[in-house]
N, CA, C and O atoms as a MOPAC input file, in Angstrom:
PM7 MOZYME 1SCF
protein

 N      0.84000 1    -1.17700 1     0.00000 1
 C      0.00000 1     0.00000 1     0.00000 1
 C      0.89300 1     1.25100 1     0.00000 1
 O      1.90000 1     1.41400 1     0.68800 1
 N      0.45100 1     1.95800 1    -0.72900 1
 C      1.05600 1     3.59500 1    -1.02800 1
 C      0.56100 1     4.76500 1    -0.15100 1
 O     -0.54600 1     5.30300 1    -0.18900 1
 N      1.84300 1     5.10900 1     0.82300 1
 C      0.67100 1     6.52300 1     1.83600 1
 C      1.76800 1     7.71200 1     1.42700 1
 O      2.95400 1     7.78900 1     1.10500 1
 N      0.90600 1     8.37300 1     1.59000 1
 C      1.41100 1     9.82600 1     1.45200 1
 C      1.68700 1    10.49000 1     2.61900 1
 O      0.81500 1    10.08500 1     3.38800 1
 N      2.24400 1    11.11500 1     3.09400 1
 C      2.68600 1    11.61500 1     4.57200 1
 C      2.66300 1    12.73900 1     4.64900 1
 O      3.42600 1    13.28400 1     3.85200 1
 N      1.88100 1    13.65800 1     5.53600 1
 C      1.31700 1    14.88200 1     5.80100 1
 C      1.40800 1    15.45000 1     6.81400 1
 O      1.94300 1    14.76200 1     7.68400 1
 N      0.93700 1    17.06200 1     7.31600 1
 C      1.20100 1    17.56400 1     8.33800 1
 C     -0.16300 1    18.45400 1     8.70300 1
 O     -0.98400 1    18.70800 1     7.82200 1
 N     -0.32600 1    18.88600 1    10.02100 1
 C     -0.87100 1    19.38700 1    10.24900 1
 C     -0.64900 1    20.72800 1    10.72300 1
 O      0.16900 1    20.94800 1    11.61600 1
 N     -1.52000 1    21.89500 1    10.02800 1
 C     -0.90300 1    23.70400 1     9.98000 1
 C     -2.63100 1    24.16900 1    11.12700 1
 O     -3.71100 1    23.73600 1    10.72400 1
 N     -2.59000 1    24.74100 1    12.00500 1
 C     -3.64800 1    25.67700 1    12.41100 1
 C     -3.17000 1    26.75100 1    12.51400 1
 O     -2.41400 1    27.09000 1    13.42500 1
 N     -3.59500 1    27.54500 1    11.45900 1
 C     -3.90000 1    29.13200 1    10.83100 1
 C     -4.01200 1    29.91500 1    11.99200 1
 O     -3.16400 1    30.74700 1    12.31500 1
 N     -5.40800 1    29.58300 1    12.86400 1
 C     -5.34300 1    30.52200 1    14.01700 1
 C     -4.63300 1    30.70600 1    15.25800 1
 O     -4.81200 1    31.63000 1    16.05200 1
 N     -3.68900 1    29.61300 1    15.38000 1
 C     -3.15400 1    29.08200 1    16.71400 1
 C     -1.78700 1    29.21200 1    16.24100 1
 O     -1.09700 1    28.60800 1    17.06200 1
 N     -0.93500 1    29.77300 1    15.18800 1
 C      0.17000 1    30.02300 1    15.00400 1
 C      0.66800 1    31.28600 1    14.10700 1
 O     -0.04600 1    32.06800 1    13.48100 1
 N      1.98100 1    31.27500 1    14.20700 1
 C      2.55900 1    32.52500 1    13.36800 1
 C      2.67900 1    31.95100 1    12.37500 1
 O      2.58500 1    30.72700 1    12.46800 1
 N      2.91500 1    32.49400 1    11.10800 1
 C      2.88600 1    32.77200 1     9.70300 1
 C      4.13500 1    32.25800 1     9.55300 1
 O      4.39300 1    31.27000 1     8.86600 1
 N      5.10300 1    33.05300 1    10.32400 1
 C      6.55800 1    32.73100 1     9.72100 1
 C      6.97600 1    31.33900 1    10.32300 1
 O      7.47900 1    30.52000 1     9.55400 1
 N      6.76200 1    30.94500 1    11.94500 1
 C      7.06800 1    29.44800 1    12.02800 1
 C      6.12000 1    28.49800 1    11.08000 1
 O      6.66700 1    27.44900 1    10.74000 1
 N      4.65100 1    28.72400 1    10.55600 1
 C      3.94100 1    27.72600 1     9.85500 1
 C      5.23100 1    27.58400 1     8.76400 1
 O      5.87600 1    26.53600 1     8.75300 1
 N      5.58100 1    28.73000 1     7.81900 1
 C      6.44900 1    28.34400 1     6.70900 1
 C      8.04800 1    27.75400 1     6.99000 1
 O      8.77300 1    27.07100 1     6.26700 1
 N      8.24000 1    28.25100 1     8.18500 1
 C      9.55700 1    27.56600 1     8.31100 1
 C      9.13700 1    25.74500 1     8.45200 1
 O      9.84300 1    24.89300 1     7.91200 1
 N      8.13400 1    25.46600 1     9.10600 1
 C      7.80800 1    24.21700 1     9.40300 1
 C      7.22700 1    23.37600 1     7.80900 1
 O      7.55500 1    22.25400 1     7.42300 1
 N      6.54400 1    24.09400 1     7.31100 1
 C      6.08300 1    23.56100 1     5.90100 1
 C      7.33300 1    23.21700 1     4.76800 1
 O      7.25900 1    22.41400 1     3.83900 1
 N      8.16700 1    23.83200 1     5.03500 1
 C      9.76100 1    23.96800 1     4.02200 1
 C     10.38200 1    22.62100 1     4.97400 1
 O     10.84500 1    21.65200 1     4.37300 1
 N     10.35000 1    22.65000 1     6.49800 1
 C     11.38800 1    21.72400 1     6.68700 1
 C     10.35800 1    19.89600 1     6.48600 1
 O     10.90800 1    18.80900 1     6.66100 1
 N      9.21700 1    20.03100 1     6.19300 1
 C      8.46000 1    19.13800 1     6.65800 1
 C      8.61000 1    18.30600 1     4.81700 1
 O      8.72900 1    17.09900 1     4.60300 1
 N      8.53600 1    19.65700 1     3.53900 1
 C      9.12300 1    19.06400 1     2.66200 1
 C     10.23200 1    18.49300 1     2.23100 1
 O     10.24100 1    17.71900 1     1.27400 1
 N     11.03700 1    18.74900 1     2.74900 1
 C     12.48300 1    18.89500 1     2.99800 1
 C     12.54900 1    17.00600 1     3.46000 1
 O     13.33000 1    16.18300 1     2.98200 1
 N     11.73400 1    16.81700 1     4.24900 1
 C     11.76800 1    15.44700 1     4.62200 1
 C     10.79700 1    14.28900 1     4.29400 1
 O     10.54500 1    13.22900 1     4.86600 1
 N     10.16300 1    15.10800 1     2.71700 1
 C      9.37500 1    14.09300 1     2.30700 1
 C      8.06100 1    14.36300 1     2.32600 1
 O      7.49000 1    14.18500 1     1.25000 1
 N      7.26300 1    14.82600 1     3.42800 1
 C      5.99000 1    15.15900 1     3.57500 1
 C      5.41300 1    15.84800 1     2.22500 1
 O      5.97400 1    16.74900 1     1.60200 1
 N      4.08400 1    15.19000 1     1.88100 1
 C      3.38900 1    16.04700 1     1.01600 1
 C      2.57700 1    16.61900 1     0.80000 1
 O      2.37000 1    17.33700 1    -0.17800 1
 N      1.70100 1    16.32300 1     2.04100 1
 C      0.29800 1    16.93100 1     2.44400 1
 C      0.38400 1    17.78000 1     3.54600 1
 O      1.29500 1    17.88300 1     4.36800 1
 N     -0.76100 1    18.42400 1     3.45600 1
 C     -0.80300 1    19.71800 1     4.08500 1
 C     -2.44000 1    19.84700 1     4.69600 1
 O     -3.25600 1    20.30100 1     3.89400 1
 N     -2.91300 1    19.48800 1     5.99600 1
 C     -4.01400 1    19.37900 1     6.40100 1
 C     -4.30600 1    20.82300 1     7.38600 1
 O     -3.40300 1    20.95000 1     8.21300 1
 N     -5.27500 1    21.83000 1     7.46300 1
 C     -5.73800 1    22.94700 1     7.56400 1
 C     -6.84500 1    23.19500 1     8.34600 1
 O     -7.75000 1    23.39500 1     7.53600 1
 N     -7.22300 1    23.28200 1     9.30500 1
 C     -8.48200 1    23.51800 1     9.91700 1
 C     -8.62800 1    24.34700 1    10.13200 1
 O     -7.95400 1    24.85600 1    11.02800 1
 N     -9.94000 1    25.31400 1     9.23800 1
 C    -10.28100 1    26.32000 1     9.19100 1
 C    -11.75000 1    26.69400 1     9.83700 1
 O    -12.46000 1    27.69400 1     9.73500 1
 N    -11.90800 1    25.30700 1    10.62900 1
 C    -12.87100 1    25.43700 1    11.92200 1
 C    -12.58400 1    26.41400 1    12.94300 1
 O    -13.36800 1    27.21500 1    13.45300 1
 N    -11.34000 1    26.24200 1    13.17500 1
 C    -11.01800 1    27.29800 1    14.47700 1
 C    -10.61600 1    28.89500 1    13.75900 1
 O     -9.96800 1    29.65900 1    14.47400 1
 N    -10.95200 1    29.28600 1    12.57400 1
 C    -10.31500 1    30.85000 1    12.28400 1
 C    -11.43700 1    31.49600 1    12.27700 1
 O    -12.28700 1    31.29300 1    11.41000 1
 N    -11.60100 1    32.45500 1    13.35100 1
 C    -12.27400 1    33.51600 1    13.84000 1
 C    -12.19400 1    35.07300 1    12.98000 1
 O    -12.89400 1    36.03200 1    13.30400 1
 N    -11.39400 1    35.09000 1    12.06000 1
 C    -10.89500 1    36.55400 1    11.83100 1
 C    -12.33000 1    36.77800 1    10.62700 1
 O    -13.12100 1    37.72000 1    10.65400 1
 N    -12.33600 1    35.65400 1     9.67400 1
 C    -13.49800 1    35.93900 1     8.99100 1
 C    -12.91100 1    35.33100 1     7.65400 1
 O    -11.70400 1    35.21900 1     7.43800 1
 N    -13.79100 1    35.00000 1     6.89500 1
 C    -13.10300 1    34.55300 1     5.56400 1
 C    -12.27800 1    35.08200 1     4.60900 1
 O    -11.58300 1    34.32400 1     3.93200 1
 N    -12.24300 1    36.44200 1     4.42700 1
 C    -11.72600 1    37.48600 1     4.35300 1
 C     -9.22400 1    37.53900 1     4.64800 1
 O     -8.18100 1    37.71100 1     4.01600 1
 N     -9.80200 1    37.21500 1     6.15400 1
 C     -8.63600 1    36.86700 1     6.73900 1
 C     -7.51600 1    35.62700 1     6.05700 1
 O     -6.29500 1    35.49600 1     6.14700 1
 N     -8.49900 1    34.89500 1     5.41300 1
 C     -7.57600 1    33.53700 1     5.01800 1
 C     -7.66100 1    33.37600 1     3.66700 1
 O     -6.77700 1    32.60800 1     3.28600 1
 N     -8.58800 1    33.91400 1     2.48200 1
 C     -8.78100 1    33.60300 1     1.40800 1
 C     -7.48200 1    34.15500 1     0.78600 1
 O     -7.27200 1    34.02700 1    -0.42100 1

């Protein structure tokens, strides 16, 4: 079986610049997915589009 290996980013619960430092090192080691919960962002849709 074939898996793909992924990470998990929350938008509202972190900074911008550690999400990308973490997304670069997470490719860096293979990871290819990128899972997002945009349940918890309060700012408005606006904020994330």
């Amino acid at each position: 079986m074939f898996r793909r290996l992924g990470i998990s980013v929350y938008p509202d619960n972190s900074v911008f610049e550690e999400d990308l430092a973490y997304i670069t090192f997470a490719k860096a080691q293979g990871f290819e997915r990128i899972f997002m919960s945009m349940l918890e962002v309060t700012q408005g849709k606006a904020a994330v589009a």
